[in-house]
C-alpha positions as CSV (number, residue, x, y, z in Angstrom):
1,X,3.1,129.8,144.4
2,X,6.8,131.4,143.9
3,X,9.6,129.5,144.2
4,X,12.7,131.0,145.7
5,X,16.3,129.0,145.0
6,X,18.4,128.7,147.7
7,X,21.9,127.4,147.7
8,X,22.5,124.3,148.8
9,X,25.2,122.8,151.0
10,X,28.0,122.1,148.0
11,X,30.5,120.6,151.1
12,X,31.6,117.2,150.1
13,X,33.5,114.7,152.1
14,X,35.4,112.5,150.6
15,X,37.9,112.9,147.3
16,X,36.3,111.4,144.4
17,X,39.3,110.5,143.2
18,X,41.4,108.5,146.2
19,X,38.9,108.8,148.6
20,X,40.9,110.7,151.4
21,X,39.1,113.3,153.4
22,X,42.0,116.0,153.4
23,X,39.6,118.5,151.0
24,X,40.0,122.5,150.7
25,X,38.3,124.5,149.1
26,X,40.3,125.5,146.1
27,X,38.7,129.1,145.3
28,X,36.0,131.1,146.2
29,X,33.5,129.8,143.3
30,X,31.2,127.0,144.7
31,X,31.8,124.1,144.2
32,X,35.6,123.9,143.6
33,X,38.0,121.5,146.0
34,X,40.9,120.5,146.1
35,X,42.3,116.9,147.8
36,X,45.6,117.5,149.4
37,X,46.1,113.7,149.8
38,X,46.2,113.3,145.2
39,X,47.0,116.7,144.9
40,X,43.8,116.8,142.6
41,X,41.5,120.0,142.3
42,X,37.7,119.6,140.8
43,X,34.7,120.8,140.7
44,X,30.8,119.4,142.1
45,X,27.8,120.4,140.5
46,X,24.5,119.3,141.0
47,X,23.0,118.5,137.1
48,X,19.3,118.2,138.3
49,X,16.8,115.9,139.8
50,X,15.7,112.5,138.4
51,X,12.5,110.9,138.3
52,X,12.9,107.0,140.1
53,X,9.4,105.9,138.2
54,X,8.6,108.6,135.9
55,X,8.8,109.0,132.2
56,X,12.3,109.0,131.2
57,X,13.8,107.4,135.0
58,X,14.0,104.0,136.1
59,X,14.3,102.9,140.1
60,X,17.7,101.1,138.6
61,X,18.8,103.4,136.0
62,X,19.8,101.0,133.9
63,X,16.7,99.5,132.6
64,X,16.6,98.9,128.9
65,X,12.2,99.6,128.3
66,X,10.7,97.0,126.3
């Protein structure tokens, strides 16, 4: 089986910083905005996926294992 990547939708909604909703994109990379409201630019990347259960994942994140 071949797995083709595909971009995702990188549109996000909300600053991460004040939480306004006035976002731009700031450049043509993906990924970049900028929040008009804090006058803040940054970027949003996606790191990976996590396992809830798995080895190395908890359903909490948090969990200390025993």
């Amino acid at each position: 089986m071949t797995t083709t990547r595909t971009p995702r939708a990188a549109e996000i909604y909300h600053c991460p910083f004040c939480g306004d909703v006035d976002l731009r994109p700031h450049s043509a990379e993906a990924g970049e905005w900028e929040c008009r409201s804090c006058l803040r630019a940054f970027t949003v990347t996606l790191l990976g996926m996590i396992r809830p259960n798995g080895p190395g994942g908890s359903a909490h994140g948090s969990e200390i294992p025993s």
